[in-house]
C-alpha positions as CSV (number, residue, x, y, z in Angstrom):
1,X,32.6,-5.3,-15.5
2,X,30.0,-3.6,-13.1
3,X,28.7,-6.0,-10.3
4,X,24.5,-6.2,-10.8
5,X,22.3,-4.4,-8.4
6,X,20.2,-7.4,-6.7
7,X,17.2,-4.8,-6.1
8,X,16.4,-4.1,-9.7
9,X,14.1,-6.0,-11.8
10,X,16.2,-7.7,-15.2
11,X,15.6,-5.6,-18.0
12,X,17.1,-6.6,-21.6
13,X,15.4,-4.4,-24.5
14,X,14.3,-0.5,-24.2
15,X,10.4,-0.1,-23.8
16,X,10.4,3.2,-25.8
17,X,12.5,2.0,-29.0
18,X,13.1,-2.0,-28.4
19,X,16.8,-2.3,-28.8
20,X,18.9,-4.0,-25.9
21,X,19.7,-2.0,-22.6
22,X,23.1,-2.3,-20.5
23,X,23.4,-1.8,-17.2
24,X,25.5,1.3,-16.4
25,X,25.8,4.2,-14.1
26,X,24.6,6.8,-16.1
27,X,26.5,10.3,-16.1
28,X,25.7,12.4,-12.8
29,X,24.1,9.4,-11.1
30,X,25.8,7.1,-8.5
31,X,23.1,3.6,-9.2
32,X,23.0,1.5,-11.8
33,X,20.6,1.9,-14.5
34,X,18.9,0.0,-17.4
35,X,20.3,2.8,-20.1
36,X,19.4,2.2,-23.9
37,X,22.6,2.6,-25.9
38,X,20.6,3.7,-28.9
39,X,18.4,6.7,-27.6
40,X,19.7,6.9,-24.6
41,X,16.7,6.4,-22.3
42,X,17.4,5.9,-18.7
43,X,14.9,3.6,-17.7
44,X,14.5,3.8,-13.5
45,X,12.7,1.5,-11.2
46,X,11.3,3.2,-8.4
47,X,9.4,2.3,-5.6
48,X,5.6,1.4,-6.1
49,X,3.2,3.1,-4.0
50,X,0.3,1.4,-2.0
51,X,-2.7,3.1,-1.0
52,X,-5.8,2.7,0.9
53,X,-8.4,3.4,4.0
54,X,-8.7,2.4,7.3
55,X,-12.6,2.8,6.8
56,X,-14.1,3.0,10.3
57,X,-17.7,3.2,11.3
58,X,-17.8,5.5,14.3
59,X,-21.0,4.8,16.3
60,X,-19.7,1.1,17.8
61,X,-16.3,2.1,16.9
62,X,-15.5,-0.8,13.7
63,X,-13.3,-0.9,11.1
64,X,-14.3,-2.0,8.1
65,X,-11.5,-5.1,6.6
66,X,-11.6,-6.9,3.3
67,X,-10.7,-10.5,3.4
68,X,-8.1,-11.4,-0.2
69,X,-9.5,-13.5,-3.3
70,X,-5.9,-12.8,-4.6
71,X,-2.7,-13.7,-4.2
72,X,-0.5,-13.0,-2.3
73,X,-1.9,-14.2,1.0
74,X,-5.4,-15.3,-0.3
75,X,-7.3,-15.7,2.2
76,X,-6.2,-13.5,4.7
77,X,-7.6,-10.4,6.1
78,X,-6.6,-6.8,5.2
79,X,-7.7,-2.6,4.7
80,X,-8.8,-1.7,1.5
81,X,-5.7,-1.0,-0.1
82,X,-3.9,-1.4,-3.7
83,X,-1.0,0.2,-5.7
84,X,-1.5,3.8,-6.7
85,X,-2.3,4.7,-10.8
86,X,-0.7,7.0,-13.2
87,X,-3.3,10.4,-12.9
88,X,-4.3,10.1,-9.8
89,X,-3.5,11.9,-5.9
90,X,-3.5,9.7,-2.9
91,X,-6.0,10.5,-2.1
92,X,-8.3,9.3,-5.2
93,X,-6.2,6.4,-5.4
94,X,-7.3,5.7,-1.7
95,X,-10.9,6.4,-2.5
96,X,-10.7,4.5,-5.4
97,X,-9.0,1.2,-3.7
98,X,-11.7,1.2,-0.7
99,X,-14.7,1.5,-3.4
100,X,-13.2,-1.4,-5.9
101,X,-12.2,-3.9,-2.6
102,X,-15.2,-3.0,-0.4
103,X,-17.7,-1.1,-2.5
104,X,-17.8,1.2,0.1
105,X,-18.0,4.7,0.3
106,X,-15.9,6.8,2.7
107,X,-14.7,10.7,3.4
108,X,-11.1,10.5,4.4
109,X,-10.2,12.5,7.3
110,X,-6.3,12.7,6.5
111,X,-3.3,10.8,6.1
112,X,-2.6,8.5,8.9
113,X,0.2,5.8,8.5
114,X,2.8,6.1,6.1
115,X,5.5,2.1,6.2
116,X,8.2,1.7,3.9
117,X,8.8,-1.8,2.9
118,X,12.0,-1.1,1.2
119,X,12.5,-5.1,0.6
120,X,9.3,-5.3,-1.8
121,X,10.4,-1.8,-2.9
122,X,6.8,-0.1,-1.6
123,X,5.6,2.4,0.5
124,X,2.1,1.8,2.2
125,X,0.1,5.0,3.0
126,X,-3.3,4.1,4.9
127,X,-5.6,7.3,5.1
128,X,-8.0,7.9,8.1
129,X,-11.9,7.5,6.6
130,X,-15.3,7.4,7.7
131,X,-17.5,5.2,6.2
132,X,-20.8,7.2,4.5
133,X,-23.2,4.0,5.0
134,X,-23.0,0.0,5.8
135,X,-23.7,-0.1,2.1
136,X,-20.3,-1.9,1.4
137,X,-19.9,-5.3,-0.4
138,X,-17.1,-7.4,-1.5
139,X,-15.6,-6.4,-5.0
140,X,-13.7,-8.3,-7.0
141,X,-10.5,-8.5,-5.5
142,X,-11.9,-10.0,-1.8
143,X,-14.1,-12.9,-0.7
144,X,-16.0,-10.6,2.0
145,X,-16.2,-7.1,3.6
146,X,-16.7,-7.2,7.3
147,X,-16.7,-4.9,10.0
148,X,-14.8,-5.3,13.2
149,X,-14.5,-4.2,16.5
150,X,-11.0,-4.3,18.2
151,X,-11.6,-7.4,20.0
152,X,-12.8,-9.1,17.3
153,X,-9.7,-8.2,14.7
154,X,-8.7,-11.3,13.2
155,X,-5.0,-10.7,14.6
156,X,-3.4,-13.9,13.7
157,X,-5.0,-13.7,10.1
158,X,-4.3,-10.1,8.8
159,X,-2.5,-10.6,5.4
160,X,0.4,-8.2,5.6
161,X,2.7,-6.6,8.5
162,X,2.0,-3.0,7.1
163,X,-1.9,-3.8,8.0
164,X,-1.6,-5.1,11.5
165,X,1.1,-2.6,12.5
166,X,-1.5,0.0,11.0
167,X,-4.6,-1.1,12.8
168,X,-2.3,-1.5,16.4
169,X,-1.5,2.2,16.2
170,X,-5.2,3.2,15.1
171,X,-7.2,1.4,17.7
172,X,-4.2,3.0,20.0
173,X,-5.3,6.6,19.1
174,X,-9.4,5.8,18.5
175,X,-10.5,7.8,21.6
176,X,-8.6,10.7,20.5
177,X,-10.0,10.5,16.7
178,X,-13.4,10.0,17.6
179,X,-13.0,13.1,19.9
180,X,-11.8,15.2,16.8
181,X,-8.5,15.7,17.9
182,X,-5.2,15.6,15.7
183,X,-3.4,13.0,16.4
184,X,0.9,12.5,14.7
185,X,1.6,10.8,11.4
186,X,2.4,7.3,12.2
187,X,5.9,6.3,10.3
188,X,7.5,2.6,10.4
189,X,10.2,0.8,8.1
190,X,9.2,-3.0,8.0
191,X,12.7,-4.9,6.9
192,X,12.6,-8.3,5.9
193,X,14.0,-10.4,8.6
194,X,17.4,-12.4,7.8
195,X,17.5,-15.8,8.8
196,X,20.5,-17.3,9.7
């Protein structure tokens, strides 16, 4: 009997023809799979992808954060940001994210951060952007928009590690992005921490 793969999500019937699946390494594969034994569909759980803005306002040098009406971490502070759709690039789903969080309207400027959280089985991308306007207000996904200069980032409050670790690195490199120049793709792996 094959052991079960702890990182997979429990399937038990086939969304395509609705008879049971078993959990098998399919043929020229070395992972477990949810395989239907009646047509044979391999159903594969992937990562999900995240994708949002950090919208900055350049003239006093703010960025513009969203704090959460939804769980998780309610409450808490974060970028526009939100899991990417079927049809759509990264960069319309980043568009898209910081219009339905912050009603805001940006031109992104190029890819910036890219954190895999391989414990929540995500990757976060967070895409450089200028906000058009201060015409921004909370959708309905966050209590309020604000914007915020570096020393007055809500540090202690920002909802997730792939924000804060985000929004250290771009507040890091501002002088050289207001100034036009190209600055490295930021890369990070955030692991859950074991506790003993």
């Amino acid at each position: 009997m094959l052991a079960t793969d702890p990182s997979l999500k429990p399937m038990h019937f086939c969304s395509d023809c609705g008879q049971p699946v078993a959990l098998v390494i399919p043929a020229d594969d070395n992972r477990l799979r949810h395989v239907c034994a009646d047509c044979g569909t391999i159903h594969y759980q992937n990562p999900k992808m995240v994708v949002g803005t950090i919208p900055c306002w350049q003239p006093e040098r703010q960025v513009l954060l969203c704090r959460r009406a939804i769980e998780p971490r309610r409450g808490y502070w974060t970028l526009p940001a939100g899991f990417m759709e079927n049809n759509e690039t990264t960069e319309e789903a980043a568009e898209r994210e910081t219009h339905e969080e912050a009603g805001a309207r940006v031109e992104l400027l190029g890819l910036f951060a890219l954190l895999n959280v391989p414990h929540v089985h995500q990757v976060h991308l967070f895409y450089q952007a200028r906000l058009l306007d201060l015409d921004f207000s909370a959708g309905i996904e966050s209590l309020e928009c604000r914007l915020f200069s570096e020393s007055e980032i809500p540090w202690e409050d920002l909802a997730f590690p792939t924000v804060s670790h985000t929004l250290q690195r771009f507040f890091a490199d501002l002088s050289i992005l207001i100034e036009g120049k190209p600055v490295a793709l930021h890369t990070l792996d955030i692991r859950k921490r074991i506790h003993d």
